[in-house]
N, C-alpha and C positions, 0 to 999 in steps of 0.2 A: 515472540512467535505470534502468527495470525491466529485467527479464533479456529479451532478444527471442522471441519465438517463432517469427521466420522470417525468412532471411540469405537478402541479393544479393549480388554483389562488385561489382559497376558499374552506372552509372544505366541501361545501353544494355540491362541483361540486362531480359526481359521474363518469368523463371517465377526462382521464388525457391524456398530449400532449408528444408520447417519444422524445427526444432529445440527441438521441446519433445515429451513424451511426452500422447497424451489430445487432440490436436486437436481441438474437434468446431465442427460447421455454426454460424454466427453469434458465433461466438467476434472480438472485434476486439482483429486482429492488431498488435502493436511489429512493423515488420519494419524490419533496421538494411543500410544499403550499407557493405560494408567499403571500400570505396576511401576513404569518407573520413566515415567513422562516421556519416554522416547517416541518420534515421529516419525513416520514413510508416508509415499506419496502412492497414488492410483489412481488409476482413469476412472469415471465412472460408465459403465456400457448403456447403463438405460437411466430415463429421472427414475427417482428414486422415491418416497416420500420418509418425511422425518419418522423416524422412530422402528423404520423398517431394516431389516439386515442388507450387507451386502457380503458377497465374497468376498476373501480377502487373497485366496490365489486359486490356482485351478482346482476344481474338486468333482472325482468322477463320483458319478451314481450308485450308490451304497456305502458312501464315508459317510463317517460322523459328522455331524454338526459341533463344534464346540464352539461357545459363545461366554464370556466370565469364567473361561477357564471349566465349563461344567457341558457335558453333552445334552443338548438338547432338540435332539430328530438324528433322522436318517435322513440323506440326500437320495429322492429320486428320480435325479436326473443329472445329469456333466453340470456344473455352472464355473464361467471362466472367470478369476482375477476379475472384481468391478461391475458386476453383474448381479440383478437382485437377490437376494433369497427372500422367499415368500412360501404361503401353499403350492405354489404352481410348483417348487423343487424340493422340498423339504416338508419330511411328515413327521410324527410323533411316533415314538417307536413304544406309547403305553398301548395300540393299542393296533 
């Protein structure tokens, strides 16, 4: 298998972690689930930068973020399938 470009750790997590350097928009993503090395694919909609999240399918504005299987923000705002998550959609719900 190619090297991935983008790590989940469980099928349940919905934004996944890139891991490649140079992301850019329309790039089609290897993304691998460590739970149990299983692969899918996905367009990327914007560059990306390493270490940043992306969606992993459609997610409307007030769903969870789940990332290693653990919530981590609120979405506020739509973001489609392969599109960043960053501050600009996703905030911390401590606060």
């Amino acid at each position: 298998m190619p090297a991935p470009h983008l790590l989940a750790h469980e099928h349940a997590d919905n934004v996944g972690v890139v891991v490649v350097e140079g992301l850019t928009a329309g790039t089609r993503m290897l993304g691998v689930v460590t739970a149990d090395n299983s692969s899918f694919e996905l367009e990327a909609r914007a560059d990306v930068p390493i270490g940043h999240k992306v969606a992993l399918k459609d997610i409307k504005s007030g769903d969870t973020a789940v990332k290693y299987g653990e919530d981590i923000g609120r979405f506020v705002a739509d973001v489609a399938a392969g599109e960043h998550v960053h501050v600009h959609n996703l905030k911390t719900k401590r606060w």
